[in-house]
C-alpha positions in Angstrom: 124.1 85.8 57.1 121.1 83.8 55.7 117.9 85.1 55.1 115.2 84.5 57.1 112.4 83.4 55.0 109.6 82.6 58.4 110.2 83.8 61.8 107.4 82.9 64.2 107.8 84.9 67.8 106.0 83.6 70.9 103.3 82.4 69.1 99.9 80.6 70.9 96.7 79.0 70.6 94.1 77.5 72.7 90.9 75.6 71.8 89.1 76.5 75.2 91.2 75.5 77.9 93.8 73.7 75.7 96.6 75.1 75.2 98.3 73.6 71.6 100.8 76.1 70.8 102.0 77.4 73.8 105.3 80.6 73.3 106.3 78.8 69.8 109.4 80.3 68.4 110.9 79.0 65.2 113.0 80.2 62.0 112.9 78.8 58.4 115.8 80.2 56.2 116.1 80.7 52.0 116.9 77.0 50.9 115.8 75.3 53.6 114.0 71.9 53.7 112.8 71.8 57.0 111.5 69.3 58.9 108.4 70.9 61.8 108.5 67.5 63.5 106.3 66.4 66.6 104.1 63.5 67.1 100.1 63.5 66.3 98.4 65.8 67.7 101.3 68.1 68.8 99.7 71.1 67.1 101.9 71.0 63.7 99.0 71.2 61.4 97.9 74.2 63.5 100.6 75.8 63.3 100.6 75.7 59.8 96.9 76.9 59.6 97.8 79.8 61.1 101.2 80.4 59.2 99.0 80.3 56.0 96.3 82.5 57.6 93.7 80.0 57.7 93.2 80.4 61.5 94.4 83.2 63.9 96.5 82.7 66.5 95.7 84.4 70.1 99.1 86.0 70.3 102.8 86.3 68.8 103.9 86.7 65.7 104.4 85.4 62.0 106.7 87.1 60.2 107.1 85.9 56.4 110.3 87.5 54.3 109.6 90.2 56.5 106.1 90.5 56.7 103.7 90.0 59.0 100.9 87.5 58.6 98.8 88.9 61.1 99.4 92.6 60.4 99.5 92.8 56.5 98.4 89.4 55.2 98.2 89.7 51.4 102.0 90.8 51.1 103.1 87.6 53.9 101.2 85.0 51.9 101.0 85.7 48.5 104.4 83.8 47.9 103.6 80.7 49.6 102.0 77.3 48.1 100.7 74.8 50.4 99.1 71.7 50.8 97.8 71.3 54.1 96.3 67.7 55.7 95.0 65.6 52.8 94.7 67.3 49.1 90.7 67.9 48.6 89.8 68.3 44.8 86.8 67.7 43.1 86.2 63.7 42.5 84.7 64.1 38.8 87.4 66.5 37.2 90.7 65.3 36.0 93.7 66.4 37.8 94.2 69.0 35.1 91.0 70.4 35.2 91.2 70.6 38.8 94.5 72.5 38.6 93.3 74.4 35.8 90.2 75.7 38.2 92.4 76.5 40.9 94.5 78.2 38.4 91.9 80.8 38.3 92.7 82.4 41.6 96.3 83.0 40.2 97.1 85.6 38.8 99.2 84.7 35.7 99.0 81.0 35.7 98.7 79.5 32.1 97.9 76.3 30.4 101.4 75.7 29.5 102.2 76.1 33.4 99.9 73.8 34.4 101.1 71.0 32.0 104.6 71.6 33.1 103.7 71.4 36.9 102.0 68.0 36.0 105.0 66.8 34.1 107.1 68.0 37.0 105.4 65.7 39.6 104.9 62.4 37.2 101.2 62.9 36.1 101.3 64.0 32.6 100.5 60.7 31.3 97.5 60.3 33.9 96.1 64.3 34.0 93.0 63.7 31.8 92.1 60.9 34.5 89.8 61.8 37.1 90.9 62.8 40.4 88.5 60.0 41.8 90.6 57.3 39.8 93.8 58.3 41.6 95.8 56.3 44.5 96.8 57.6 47.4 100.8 59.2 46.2 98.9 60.6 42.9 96.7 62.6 44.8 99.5 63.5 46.7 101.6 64.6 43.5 98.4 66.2 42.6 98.7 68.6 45.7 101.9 69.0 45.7 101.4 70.6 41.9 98.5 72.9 43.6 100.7 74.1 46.1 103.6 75.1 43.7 101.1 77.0 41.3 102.1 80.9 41.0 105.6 79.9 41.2 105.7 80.4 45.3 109.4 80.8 46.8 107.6 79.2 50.0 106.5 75.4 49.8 104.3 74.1 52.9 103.4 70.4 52.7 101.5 69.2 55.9 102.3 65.4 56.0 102.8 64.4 52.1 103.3 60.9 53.1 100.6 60.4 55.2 99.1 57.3 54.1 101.2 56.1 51.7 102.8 52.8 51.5 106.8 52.4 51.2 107.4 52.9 47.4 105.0 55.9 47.3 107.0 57.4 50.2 110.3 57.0 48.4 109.0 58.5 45.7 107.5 61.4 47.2 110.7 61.9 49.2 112.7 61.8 46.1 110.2 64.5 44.0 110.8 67.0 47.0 114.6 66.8 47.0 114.5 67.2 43.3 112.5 70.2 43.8 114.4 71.7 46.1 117.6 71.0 44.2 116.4 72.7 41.1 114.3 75.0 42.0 115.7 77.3 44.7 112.5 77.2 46.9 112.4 76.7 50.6 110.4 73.7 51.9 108.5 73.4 55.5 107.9 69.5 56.3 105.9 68.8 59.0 105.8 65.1 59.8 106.2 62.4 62.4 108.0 59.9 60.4 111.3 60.6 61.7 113.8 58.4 59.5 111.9 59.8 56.3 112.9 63.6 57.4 116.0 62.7 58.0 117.0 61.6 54.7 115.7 64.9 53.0 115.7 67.7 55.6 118.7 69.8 56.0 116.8 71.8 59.6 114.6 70.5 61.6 112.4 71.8 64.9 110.9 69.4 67.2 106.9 70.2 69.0 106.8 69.5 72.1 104.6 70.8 74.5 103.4 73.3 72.5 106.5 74.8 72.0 110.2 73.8 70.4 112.1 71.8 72.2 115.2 72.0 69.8 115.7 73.6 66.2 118.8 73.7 63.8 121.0 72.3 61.4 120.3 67.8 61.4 124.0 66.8 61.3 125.2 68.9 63.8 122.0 68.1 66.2 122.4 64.6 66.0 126.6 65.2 66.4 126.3 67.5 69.5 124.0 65.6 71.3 125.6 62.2 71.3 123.0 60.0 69.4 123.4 58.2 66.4 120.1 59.7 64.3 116.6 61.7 64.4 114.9 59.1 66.2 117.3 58.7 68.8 117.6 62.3 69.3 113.5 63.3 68.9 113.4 60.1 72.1 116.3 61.9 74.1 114.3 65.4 73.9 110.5 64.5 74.5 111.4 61.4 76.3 109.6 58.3 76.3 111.1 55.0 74.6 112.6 54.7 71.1 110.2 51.8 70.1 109.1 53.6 66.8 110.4 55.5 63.7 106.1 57.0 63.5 106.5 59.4 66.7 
């Protein structure tokens, strides 16, 4: 049986009267690349706030190889890297420096690791540049190297193509396959660029609502359910018309 690397139980969270996650259940296992899909403003980058204990939620649970995020925090999270919403680092420092500074709060971390994270993500040639100087996908790969300092067996990265234009999308997509092809991690994915997610997620989970509206293995979601891809099926679930690959 596989492991379960996340397990969130009847989890919720309101902003007054608005209810965004509303009885959210949802299971991640070792190896996944998973795709936490939903349109904007569905409540994924909540959700991930509160998996990574930067909010609370009002009730349920987050369970993280075991642990509990609410309950025992420093054991859930200490194995998971993330990026979440766009990658903030100082403007006048070079990406190296600015890894190397948030290096610091790792325990372990060394120059040589740093290098090889920037290597691993295609900016050694540019990491003495400054942050400011960057485009849009190298501040992206830039994150993307924060999040997997420490060496984390969890990856969370809270839409990595957002703003990026087609070639910086393919190449993102292709760094995170690598990654998860060599490196024996598990990857959460949240997005609403359907056709992207399904050329590199093996799970997905659709928000809807607040809540899941279907979760498990792509192939066998878009078999069983009679449509021919992830668009098709995330339209036959939340309804409305498939005019779009960005909902």
């Amino acid at each position: 049986m596989s492991e379960k690397v996340l397990e969130i139980k009847k989890l919720c969270k309101s902003y007054g009267k608005r209810k965004i996650i509303n009885d959210l259940n949802m299971t991640v296992f070792k190896g996944d690349v998973y795709g936490f899909l939903g349109a904007n403003g569905e409540g994924k980058t909540t959700t991930i706030r509160m998996i990574t204990s930067l909010i609370r939620s009002d009730s349920g649970e987050i369970l993280i190889n075991e642990k509990s995020v609410i309950k025992n925090i420093d054991q859930a999270i200490k194995n998971i890297g993330a990026m979440v919403e766009a990658p903030k680092f100082y403007e006048n420092l070079s990406g190296y420096e600015n890894l190397k500074l948030m290096a610091k709060l790792i325990d372990g971390t060394s120059d040589k690791d740093i290098d090889k994270l920037l290597e691993l993500v295609g900016l050694k040639d540019r990491s003495k540049d400054k942050f400011a100087s960057y485009s849009m996908g190298m501040k992206q790969r830039l994150g993307i190297a924060n999040a997997l300092l420490g060496n984390p067996d969890l990856i969370i990265l809270d839409e990595p193509n957002n703003g990026l234009d087609p070639y910086g999308m393919r190449d993102i997509n292709e760094l995170i396959v690598s990654l998860a092809k060599t490196s024996n991690k598990t990857f959460i994915i949240s997005s609403h660029l359907l056709h992207e997610m399904e050329g590199i997620c093996n799970r997905v989970g659709i928000l809807h609502d607040g809540k899941l509206c279907i979760e498990g293995d792509v192939k066998k979601l878009v078999s069983g359910n009679n449509v021919s891809n992830l668009e098709e099926l995330f339209f036959d679930k939340v309804g409305g018309k498939n005019e779009s690959i960005n909902y």
